[in-house]
C-alpha positions in Angstrom: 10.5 -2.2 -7.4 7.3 -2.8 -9.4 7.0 -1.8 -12.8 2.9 -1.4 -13.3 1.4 -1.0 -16.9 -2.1 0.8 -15.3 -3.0 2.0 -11.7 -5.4 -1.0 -11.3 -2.9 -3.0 -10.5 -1.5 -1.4 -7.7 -3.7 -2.9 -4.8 -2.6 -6.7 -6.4 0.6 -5.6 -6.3 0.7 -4.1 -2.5 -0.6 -7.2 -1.5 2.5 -9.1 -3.1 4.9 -6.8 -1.5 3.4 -6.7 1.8 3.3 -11.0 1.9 7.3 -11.0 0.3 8.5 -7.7 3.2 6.9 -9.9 5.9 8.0 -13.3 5.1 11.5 -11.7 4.4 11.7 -9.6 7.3 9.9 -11.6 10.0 7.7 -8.1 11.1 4.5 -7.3 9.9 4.1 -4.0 8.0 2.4 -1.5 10.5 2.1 2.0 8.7 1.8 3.2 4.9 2.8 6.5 3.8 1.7 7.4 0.4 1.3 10.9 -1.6 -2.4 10.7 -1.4 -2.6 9.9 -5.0 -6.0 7.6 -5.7 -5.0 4.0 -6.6 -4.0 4.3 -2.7 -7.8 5.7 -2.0 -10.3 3.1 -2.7 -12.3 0.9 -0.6 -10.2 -2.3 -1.1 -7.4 -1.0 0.3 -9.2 1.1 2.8 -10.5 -2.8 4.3 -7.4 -4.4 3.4 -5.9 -1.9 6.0 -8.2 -2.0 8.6 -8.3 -5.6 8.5 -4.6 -6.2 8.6 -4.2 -2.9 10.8 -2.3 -1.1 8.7 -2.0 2.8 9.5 -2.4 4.9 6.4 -0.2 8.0 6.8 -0.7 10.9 3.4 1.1 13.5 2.1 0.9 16.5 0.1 0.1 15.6 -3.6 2.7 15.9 -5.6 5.4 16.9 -3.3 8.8 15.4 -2.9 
């Protein structure tokens, strides 16, 4: 769990998790499901993903 003072932070912050999963885990993170909220909607992460070849799966806005 990350607790984030601003949205900005968020793509920093994926990028910690996503090194700490794999490492832990030994598998590399395929697909990201999100509730199509905009930190997750900006071009960094939109390269970020196509360059690691992460599959970006969204939701419903602010549904459970």
């Amino acid at each position: 769990m990350y607790f984030l003072n601003t949205k900005d932070v968020v793509f920093e912050n994926f990028k910690e998790f996503k090194t700490m999963v794999e490492k832990r885990s030994r598998k590399h993170v395929k697909t990201l499901r999100n509730d199509n909220e905009l930190e997750f909607r900006n071009a960094p992460f939109d390269n970020f993903f196509k360059v690691e070849g992460i599959v970006k799966h969204h939701t419903i806005q602010h549904t459970p």
